[in-house]
LOKOL-228311 format. One record per residue (C-alpha): residue number from 0; residue in one letter; z, x, y. Coordinates in steps of 0.001 Angstrom, whole numbers. Layout:
<zalum num="NUM" residu="A" pz="Z" px="X" py="Y"/>
...
# end
This chain:
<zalum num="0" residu="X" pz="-19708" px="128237" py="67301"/>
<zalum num="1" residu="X" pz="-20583" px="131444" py="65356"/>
<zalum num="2" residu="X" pz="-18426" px="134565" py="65162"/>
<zalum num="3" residu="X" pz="-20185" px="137948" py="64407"/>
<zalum num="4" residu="X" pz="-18198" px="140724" py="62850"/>
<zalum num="5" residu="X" pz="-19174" px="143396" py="60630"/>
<zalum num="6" residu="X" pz="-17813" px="143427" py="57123"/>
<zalum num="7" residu="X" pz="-14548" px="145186" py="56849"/>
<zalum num="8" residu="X" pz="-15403" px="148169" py="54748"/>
<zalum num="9" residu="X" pz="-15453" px="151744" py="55802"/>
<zalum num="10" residu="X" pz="-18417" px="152824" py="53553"/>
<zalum num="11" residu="X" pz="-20552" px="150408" py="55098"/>
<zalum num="12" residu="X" pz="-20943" px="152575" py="58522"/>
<zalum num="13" residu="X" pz="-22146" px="155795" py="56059"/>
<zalum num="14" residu="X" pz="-25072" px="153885" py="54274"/>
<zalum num="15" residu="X" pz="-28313" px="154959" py="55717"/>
<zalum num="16" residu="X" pz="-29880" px="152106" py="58118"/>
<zalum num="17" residu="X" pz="-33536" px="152473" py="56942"/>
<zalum num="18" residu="X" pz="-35355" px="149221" py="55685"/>
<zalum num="19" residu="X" pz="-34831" px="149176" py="51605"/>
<zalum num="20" residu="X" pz="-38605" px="148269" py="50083"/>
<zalum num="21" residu="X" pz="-38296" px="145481" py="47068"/>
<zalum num="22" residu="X" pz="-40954" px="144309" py="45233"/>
<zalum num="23" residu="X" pz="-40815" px="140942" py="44208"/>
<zalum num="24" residu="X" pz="-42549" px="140886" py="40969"/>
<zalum num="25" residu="X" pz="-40338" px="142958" py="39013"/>
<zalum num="26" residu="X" pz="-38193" px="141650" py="36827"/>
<zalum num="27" residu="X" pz="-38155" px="138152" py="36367"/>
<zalum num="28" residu="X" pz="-40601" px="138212" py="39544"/>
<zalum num="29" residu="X" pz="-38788" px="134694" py="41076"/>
<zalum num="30" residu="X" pz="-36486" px="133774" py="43847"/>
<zalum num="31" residu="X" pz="-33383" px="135314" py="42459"/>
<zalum num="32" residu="X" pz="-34585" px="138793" py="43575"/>
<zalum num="33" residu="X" pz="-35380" px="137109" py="47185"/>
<zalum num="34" residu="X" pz="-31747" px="135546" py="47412"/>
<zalum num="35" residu="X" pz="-30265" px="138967" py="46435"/>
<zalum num="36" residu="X" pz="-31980" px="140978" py="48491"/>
<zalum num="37" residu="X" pz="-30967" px="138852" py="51329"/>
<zalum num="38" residu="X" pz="-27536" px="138762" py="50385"/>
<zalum num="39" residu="X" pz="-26797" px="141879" py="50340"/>
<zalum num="40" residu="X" pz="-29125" px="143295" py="53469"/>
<zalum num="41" residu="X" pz="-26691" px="141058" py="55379"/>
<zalum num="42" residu="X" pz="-23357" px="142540" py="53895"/>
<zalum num="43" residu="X" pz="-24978" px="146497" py="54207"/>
<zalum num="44" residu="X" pz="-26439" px="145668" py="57508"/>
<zalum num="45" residu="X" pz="-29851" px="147310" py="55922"/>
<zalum num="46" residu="X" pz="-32925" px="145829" py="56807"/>
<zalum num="47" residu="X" pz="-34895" px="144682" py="53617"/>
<zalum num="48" residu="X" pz="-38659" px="144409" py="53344"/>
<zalum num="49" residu="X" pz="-39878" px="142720" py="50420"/>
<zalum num="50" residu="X" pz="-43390" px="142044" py="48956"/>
<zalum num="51" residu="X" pz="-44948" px="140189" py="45931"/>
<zalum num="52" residu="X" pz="-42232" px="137792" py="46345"/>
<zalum num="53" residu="X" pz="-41518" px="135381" py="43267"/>
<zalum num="54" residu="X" pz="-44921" px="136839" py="42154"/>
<zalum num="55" residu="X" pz="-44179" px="135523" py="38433"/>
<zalum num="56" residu="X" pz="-44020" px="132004" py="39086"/>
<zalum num="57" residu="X" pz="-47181" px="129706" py="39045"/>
<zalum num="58" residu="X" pz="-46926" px="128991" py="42860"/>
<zalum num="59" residu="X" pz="-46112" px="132515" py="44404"/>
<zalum num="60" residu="X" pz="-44342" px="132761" py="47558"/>
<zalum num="61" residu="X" pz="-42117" px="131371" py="49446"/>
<zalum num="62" residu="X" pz="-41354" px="127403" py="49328"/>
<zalum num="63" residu="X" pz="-39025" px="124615" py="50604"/>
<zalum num="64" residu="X" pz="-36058" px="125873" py="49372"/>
<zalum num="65" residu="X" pz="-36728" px="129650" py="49498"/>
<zalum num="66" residu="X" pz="-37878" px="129235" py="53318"/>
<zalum num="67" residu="X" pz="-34311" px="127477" py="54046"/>
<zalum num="68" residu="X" pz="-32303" px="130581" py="51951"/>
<zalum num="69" residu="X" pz="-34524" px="132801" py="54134"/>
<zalum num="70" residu="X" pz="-33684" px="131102" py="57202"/>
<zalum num="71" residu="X" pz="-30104" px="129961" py="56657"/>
<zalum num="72" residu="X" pz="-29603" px="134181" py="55962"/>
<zalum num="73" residu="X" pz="-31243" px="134811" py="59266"/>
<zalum num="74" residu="X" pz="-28569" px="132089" py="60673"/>
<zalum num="75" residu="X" pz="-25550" px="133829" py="58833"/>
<zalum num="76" residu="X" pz="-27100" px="137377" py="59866"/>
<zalum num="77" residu="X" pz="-27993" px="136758" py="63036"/>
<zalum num="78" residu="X" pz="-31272" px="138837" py="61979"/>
<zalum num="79" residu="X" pz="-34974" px="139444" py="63193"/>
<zalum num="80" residu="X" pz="-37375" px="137871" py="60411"/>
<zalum num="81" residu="X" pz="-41249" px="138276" py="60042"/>
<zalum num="82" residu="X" pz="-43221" px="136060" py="57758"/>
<zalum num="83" residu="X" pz="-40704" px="133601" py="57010"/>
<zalum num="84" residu="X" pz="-43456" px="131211" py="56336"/>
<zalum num="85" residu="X" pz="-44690" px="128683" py="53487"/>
<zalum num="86" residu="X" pz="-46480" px="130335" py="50693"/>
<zalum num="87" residu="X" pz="-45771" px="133891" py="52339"/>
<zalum num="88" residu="X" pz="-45618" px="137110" py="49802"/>
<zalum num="89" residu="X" pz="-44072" px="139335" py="52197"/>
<zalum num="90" residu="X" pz="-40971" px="139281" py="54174"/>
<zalum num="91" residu="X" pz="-39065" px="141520" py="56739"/>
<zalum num="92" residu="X" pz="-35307" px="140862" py="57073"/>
<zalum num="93" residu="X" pz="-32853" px="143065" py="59496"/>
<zalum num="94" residu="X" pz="-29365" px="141373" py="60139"/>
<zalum num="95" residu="X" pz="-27549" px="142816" py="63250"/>
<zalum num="96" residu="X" pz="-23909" px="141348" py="62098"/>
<zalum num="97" residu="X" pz="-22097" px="138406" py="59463"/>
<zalum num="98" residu="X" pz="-21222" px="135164" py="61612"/>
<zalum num="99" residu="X" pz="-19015" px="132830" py="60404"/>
<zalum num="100" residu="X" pz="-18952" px="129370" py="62143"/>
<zalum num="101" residu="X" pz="-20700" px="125808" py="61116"/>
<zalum num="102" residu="X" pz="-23580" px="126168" py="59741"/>
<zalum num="103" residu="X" pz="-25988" px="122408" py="58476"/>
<zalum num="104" residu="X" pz="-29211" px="124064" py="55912"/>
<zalum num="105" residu="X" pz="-31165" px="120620" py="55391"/>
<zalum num="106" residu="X" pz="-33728" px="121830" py="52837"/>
<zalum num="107" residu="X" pz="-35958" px="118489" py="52664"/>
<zalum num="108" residu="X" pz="-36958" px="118619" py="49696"/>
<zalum num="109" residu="X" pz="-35185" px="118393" py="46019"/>
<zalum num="110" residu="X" pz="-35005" px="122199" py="46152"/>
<zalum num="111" residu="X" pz="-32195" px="123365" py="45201"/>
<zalum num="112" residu="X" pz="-28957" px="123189" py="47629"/>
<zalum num="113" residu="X" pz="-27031" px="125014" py="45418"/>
<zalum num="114" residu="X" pz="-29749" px="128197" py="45721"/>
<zalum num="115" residu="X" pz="-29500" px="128211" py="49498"/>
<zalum num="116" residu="X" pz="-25873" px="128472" py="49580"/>
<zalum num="117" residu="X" pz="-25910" px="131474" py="46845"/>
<zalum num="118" residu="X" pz="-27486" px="133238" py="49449"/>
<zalum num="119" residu="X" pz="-25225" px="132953" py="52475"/>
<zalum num="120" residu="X" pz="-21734" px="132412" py="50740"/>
<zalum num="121" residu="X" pz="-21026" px="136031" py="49454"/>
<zalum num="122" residu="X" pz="-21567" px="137986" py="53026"/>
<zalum num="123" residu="X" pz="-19265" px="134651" py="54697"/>
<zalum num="124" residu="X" pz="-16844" px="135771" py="52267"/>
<zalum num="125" residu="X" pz="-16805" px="138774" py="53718"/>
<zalum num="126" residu="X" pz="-16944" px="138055" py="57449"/>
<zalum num="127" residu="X" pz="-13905" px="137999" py="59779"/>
<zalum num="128" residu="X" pz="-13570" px="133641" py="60705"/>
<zalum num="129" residu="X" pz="-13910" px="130630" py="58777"/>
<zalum num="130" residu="X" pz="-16912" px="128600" py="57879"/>
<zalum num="131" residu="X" pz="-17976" px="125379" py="57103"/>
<zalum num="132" residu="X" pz="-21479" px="124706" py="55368"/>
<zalum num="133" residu="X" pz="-23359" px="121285" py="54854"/>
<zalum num="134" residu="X" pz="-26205" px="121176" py="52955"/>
<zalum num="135" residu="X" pz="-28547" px="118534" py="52143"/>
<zalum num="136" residu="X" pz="-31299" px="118665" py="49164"/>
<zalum num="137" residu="X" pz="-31512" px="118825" py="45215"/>
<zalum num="138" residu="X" pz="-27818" px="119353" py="43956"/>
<zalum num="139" residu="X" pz="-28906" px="118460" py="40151"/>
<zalum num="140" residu="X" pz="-32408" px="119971" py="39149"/>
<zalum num="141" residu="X" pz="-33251" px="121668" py="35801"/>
<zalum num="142" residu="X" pz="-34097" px="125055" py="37310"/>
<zalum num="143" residu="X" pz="-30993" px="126155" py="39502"/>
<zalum num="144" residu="X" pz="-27281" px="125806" py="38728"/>
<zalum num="145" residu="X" pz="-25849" px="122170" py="39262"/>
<zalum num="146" residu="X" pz="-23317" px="121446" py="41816"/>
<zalum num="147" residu="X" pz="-20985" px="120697" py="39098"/>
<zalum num="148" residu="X" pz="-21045" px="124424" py="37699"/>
<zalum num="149" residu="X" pz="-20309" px="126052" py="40989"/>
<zalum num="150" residu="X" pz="-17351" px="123217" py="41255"/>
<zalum num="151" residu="X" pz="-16046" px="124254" py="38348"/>
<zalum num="152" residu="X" pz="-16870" px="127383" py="36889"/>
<zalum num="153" residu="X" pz="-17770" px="129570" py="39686"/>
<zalum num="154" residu="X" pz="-15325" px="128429" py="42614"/>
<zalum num="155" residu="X" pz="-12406" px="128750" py="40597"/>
<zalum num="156" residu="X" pz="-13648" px="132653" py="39935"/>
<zalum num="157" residu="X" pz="-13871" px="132972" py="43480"/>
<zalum num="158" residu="X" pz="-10476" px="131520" py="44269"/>
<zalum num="159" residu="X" pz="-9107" px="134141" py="42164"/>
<zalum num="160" residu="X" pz="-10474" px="137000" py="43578"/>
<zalum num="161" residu="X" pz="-8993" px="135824" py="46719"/>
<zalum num="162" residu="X" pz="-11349" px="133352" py="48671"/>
<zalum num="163" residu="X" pz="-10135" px="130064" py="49492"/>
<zalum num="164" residu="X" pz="-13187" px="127622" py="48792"/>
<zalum num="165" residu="X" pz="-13105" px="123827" py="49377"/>
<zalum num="166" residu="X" pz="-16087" px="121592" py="48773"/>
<zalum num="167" residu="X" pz="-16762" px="118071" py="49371"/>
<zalum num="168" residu="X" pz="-19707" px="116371" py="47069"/>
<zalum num="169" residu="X" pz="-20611" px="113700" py="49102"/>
<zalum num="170" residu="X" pz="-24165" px="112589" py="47738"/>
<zalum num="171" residu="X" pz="-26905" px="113641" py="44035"/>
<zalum num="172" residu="X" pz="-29693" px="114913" py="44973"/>
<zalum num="173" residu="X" pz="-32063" px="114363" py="41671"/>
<zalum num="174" residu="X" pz="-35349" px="115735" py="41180"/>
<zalum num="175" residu="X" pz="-38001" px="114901" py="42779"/>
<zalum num="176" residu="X" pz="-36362" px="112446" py="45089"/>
<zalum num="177" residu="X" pz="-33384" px="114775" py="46666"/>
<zalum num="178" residu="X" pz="-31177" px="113795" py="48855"/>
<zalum num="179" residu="X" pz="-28108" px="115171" py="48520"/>
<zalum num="180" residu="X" pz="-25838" px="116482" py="50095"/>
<zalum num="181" residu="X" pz="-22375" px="118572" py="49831"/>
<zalum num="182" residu="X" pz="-19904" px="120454" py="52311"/>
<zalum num="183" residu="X" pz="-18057" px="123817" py="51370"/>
<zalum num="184" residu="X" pz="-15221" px="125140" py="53191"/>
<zalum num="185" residu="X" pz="-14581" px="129187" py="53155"/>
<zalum num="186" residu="X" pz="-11529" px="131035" py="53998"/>
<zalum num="187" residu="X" pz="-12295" px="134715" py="53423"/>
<zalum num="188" residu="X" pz="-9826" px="137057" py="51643"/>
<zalum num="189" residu="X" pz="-6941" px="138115" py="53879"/>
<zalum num="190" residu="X" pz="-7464" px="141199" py="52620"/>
<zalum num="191" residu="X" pz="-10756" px="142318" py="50494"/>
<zalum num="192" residu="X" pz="-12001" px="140560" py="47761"/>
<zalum num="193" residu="X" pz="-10668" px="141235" py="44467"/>
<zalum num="194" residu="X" pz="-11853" px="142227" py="41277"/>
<zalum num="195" residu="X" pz="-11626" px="140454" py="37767"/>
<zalum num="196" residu="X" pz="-10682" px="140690" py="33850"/>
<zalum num="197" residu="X" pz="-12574" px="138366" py="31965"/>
<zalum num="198" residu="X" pz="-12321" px="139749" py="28108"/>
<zalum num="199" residu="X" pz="-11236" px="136931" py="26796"/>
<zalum num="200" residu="X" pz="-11011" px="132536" py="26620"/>
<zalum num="201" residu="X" pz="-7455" px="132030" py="26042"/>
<zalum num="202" residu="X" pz="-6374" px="128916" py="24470"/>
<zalum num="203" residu="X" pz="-8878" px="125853" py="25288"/>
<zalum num="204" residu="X" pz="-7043" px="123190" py="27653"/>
<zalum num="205" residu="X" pz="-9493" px="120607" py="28322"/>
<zalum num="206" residu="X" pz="-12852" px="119222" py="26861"/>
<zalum num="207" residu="X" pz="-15173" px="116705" py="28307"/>
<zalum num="208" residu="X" pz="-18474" px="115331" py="28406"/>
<zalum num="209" residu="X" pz="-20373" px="113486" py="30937"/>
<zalum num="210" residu="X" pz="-23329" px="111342" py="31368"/>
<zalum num="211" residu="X" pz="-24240" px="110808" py="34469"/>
<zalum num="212" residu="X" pz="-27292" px="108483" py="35363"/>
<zalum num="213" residu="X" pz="-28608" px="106998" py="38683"/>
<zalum num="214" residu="X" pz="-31224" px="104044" py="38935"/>
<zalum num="215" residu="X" pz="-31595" px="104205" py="35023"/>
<zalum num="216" residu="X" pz="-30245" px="101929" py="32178"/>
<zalum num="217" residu="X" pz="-26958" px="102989" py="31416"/>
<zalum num="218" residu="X" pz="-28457" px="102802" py="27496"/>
<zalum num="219" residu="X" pz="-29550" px="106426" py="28415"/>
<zalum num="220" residu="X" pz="-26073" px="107562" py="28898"/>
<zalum num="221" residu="X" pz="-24668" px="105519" py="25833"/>
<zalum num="222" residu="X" pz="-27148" px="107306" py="23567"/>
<zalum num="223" residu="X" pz="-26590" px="110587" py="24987"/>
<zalum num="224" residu="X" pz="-22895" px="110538" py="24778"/>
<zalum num="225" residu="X" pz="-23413" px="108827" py="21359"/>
<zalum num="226" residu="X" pz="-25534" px="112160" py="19870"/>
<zalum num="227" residu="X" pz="-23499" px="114391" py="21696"/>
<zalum num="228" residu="X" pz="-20020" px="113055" py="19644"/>
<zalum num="229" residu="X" pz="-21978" px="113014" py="16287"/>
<zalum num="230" residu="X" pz="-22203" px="116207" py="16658"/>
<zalum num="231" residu="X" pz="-18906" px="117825" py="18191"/>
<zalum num="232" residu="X" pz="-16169" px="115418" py="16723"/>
<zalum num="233" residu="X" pz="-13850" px="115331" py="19741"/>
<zalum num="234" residu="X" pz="-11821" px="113218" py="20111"/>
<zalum num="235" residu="X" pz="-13112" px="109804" py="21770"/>
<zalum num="236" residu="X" pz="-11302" px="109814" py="25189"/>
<zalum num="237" residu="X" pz="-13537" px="112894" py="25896"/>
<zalum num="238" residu="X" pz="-16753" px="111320" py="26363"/>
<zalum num="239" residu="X" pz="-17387" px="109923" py="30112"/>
<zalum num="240" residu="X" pz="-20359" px="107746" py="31396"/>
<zalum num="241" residu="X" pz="-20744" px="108266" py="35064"/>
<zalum num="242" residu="X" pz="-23565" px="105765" py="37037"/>
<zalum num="243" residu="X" pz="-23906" px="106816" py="40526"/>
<zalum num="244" residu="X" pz="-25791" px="106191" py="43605"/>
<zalum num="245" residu="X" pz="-28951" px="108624" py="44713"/>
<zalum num="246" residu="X" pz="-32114" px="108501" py="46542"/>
<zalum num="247" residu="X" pz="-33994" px="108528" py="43020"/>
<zalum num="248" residu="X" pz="-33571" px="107870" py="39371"/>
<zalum num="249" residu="X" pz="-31841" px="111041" py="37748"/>
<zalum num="250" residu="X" pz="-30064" px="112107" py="34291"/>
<zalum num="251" residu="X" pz="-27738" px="114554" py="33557"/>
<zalum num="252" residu="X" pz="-25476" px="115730" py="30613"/>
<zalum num="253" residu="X" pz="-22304" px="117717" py="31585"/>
<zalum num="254" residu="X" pz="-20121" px="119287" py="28738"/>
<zalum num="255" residu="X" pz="-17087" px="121830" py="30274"/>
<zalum num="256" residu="X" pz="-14800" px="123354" py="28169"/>
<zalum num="257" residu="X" pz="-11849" px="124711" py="30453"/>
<zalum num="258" residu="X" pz="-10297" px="127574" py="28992"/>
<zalum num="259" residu="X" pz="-7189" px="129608" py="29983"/>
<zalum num="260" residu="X" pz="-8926" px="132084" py="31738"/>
<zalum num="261" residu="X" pz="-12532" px="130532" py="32510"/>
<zalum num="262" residu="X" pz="-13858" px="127409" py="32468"/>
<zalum num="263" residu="X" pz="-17796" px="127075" py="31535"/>
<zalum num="264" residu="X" pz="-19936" px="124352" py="31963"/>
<zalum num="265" residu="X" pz="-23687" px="123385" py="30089"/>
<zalum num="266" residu="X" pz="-25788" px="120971" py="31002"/>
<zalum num="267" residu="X" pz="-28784" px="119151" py="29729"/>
<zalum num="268" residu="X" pz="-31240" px="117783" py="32721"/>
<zalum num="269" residu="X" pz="-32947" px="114100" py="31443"/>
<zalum num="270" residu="X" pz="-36977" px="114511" py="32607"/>
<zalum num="271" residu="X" pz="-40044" px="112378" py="32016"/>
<zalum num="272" residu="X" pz="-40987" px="112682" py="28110"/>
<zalum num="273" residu="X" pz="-37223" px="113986" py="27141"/>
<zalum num="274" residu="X" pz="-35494" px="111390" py="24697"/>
<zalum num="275" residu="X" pz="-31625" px="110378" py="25500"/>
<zalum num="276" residu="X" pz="-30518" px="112166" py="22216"/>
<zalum num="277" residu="X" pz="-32552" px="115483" py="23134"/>
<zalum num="278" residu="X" pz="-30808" px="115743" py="26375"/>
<zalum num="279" residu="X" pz="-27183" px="115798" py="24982"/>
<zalum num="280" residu="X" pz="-28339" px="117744" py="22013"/>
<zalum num="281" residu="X" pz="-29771" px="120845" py="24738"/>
<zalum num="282" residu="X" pz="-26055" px="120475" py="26297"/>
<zalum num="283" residu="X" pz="-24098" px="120838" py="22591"/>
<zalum num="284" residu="X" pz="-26619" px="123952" py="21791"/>
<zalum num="285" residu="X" pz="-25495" px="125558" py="24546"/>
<zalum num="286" residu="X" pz="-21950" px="125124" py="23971"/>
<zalum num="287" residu="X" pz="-22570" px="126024" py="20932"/>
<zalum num="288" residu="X" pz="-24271" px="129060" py="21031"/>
<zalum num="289" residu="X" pz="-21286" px="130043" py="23449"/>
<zalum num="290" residu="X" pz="-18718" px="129128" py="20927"/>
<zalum num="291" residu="X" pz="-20665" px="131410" py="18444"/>
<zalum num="292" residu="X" pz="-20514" px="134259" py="20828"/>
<zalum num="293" residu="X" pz="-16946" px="133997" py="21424"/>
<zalum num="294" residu="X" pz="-17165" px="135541" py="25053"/>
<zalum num="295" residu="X" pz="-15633" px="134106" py="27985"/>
<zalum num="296" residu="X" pz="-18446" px="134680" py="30279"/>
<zalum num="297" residu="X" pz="-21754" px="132508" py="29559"/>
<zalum num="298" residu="X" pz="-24904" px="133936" py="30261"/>
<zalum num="299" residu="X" pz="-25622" px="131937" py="33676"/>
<zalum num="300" residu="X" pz="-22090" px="132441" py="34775"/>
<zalum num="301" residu="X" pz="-22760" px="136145" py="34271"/>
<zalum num="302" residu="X" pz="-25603" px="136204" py="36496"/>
<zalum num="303" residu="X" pz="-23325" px="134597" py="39290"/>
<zalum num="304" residu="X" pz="-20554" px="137007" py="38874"/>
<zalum num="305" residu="X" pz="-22400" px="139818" py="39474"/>
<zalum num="306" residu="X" pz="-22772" px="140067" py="42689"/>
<zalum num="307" residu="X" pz="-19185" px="138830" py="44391"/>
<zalum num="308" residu="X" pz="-18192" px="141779" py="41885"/>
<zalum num="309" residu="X" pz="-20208" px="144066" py="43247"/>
<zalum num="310" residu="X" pz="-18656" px="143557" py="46240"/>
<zalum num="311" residu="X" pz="-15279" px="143898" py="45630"/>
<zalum num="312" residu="X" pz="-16562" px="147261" py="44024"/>
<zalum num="313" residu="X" pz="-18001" px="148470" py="47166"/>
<zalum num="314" residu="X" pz="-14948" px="146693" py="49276"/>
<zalum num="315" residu="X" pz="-12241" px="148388" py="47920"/>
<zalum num="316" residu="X" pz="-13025" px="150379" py="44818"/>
<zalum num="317" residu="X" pz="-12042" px="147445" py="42501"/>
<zalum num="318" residu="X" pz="-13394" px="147710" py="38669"/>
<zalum num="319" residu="X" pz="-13988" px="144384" py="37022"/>
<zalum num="320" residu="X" pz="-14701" px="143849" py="33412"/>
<zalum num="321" residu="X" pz="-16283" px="141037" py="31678"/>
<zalum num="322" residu="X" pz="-17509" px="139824" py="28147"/>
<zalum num="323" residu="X" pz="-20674" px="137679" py="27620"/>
<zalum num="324" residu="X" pz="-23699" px="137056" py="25488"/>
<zalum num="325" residu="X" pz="-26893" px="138436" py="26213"/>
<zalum num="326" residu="X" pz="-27944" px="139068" py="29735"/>
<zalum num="327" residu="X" pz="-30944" px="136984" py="31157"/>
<zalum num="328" residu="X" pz="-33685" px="138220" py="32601"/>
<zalum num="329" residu="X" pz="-31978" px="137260" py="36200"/>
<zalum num="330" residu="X" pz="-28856" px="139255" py="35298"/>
<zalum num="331" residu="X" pz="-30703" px="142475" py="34628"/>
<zalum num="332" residu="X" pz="-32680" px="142058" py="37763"/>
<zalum num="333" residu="X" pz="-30088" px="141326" py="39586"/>
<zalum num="334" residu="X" pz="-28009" px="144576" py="38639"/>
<zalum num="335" residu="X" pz="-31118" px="146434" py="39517"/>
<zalum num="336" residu="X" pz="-31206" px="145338" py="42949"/>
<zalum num="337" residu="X" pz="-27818" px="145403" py="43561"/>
<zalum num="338" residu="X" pz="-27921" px="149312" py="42412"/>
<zalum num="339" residu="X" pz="-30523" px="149977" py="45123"/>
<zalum num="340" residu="X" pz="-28478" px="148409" py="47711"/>
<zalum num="341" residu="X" pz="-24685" px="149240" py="46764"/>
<zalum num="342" residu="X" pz="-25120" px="152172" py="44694"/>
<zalum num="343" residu="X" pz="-22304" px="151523" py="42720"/>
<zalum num="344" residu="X" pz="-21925" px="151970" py="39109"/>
<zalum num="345" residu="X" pz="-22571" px="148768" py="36915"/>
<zalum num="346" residu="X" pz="-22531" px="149493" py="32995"/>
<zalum num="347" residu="X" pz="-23610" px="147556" py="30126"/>
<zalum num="348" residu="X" pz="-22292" px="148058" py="26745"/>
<zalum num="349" residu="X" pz="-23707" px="146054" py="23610"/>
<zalum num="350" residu="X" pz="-21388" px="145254" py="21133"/>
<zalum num="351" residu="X" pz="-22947" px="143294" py="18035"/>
<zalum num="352" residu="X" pz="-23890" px="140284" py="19831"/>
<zalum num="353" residu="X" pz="-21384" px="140345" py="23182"/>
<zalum num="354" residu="X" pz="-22019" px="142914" py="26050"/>
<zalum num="355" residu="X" pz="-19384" px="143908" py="27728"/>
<zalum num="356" residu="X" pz="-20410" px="144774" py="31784"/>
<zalum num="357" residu="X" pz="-18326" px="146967" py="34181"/>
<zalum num="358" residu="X" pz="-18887" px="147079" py="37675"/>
<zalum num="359" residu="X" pz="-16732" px="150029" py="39724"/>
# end
C-alpha cells in the first residue's frame, strides 16, 4: 500500500509547474545529474525533461541500474514517464505526488543498489507515511558508494537531521556477479528536516579496518590488512578480516575513522590485475589525504550531503555549514542542478586547501 501526499512545505505550491529542461552532458555528463534531477522533480512536483543523458560516459544512456532509479522514481512519484528505455538519451519525468508505502527495486544486474535508493530516499523523507525499501543488486562496486558508507557515514547524518533510518544488510552484491540485497526502513521527520554544522572532527573515537573477501583466498585479505598496518601503526586489535558469502568472488578494503561529529569511511575495491597490497594502499591514501585536509566532510560524503541539505533549506529556511576538501566534479554538478530546481542559495568559499559550503 502506497500513500500519496505532497511534501509539507508552503513554497512548494508558488514554484512554477513548467517542465525544467536538463542537459545531461554537462558537468560530469553521468548518472548523478539523472538521479538528481529525478529527485528533486519529485519533491517540487516539476516535471523534468532531460536530454544527452550520461553523455560523458563510454556507453551513453540509460542502463540497468539507471532504468531501475528511473523507474523506482516513477514508483515513489507516482509520475508519467516517456523513454524510460535501455540505451535512451532522453527522458520525460512529471510526478503527480510523494508515496510512501513498500516499495521492492530488483535491479538485476551488479548495478549499483545503493544508486537507486539515492534517488527515491530524499523525497520519502519528505512524504507524510512510512516506508520500507528492498533492493536487490551490486551493494559493493568500485563506481558508486558501498553499502557500508551509507551505513555509516551517511545514515547517521540523516538521523541527525531528524529522519529515523533503519537498514538491514542481508546479502554482497560484488561486481559483476550481484546479488545483493538490503532493506531500509524510513520514518520521516515529525517535523521538517533539519539542517547541520559540520566545521569540525572532534576527538577521534574509533578506528578500524576491514578486509572483506568472498570466494577468494583469505591470503588476499591477510596481505591487505598486512600493508594497510605497515603503514598506519594502529594498534593491532584494529585490523578485521571479514570472509562472507556472495553470488561471486569480490574484495573490498574498508577503513572508518568515527569521529565526534562525523564518521567517514574509504574504501579500496580488489579488481582483476589489482595486487592485495595496492588495494589497502588506495584505502590508506584516502584516509590520508583526509587527515591532511583536516575537514570533517570528505569529498564523496560532500556530494551526498548536498542535497538532503538543500532540502531542509527549502523546508524550513534552515542554513547548514560544512568543511571539506575539494569538491568533485559530481558535487559541483550537483549544486548546479539543485540551483535550477530549488533556487536557493548554496555558496562555496575556498580557504587554502578546505572549502567551506553554505546552503540557506
Amino acid at each position: 500500500m502506497h500513500e500519496a501526499s505532497l511534501a509539507n512545505n508552503k513554497e512548494k505550491h508558488t514554484l512554477p509547474n513548467t517542465a525544467i529542461d536538463i542537459d545531461g552532458s554537462q558537468g560530469e555528463g553521468g548518472g548523478q545529474i539523472l538521479r538528481s534531477s529525478l529527485t528533486l522533480s519529485i519533491v517540487t512536483g516539476r516535471p523534468v525533461h532531460l536530454t544527452n543523458i550520461r553523455a560523458g560516459r563510454d556507453k551513453p544512456g540509460l542502463m540497468r541500474q539507471h532504468l531501475t532509479a528511473v523507474r523506482a522514481a516513477a514508483e515513489v512519484a507516482q509520475a508519467t514517464v516517456d523513454g524510460d528505455d535501455i540505451k535512451s538519451q532522453t527522458l520525460h519525468f512529471a510526478p503527480t505526488a510523494i508515496a510512501s508505502g513498500q516499495y521492492h527495486f530488483a535491479i538485476g544486474t551488479a548495478g549499483s543498489g545503493t544508486l537507486v535508493l539515492q534517488t527515491v530516499l530524499p523525497a520519502l523523507l519528505l512524504a507524510k507515511g512510512d516506508s520500507e525499501i528492498i533492493i536487490e543488486g551490486g551493494t559493493h562496486n568500485q563506481w558508486a558508494p558501498p553499502f557500508d558508507f551509507l551505513q555509516q557515514a551517511y545514515f547517521p547524518l540523516l538521523r541527525r537531521m531528524g529522519a529515523d533510518i533503519s537498514v538491514a544488510f542481508q546479502r554482497y552484491g560484488f561486481y559483476p556477479a550481484g546479488g545483493g540485497r538490503f532493506e531500509v526502513s524510513i520514518v520521516p521527520p515529525a517535523e521538517q528536516l533539519q539542517g547541520l554544522t559540520l566545521l569540525d572532527r572532534g576527538e577521534v573515537h574509533h578506528r578500524a579496518v576491514t578486509a572483506v573477501i568472498a570466494n577468494l583466498s583469505r591470503s588476499i585479505a591477510q596481505r591487505e590488512l598486512q600493508a594497510a598496518a605497515e603503514k598506519l601503526n594502529w594498534p593491532g586489535d584494529c585490523y578485521h578480516l571479514s570472509e562472507v558469502r556472495a553470488a561471486g568472488p569480490g574484495n573490498i578494503v574498508i577503513i572508518e575513522l568515527h569521529c565526534e561529529h562525523v564518521r567517514e569511511v574509504f574504501t579500496g575495491f580488489g579488481r582483476i590485475g589489482a595486487k592485495a597490497e595496492g588495494v589497502a594502499l588506495e584505502a590508506v591514501s584516502a584516509l590520508r589525504d583526509y587527515q591532511a585536509a583536516d575537514v570533517p566532510v570528505g569529498p564523496y560524503l560532500a556530494d551526498q550531503l548536498i542535497l538532503p541539505l538543500s532540502l531542509a533549506a527549502w523546508q524550513s529556511g534552515t542554513q547548514s555549514q560544512f568543511r571539506t576538501m575539494a569538491l568533485t566534479r559530481h558535487s559541483t554538478t550537483h549544486i548546479d542542478i539543485v540551483r535550477r530546481f530549488l533556487e536557493i542559495p548554496i555558496d562555496v568559499d575556498q580557504q587554502e586547501s578546505a572549502m567551506t559550503v553554505t546552503i540557506g
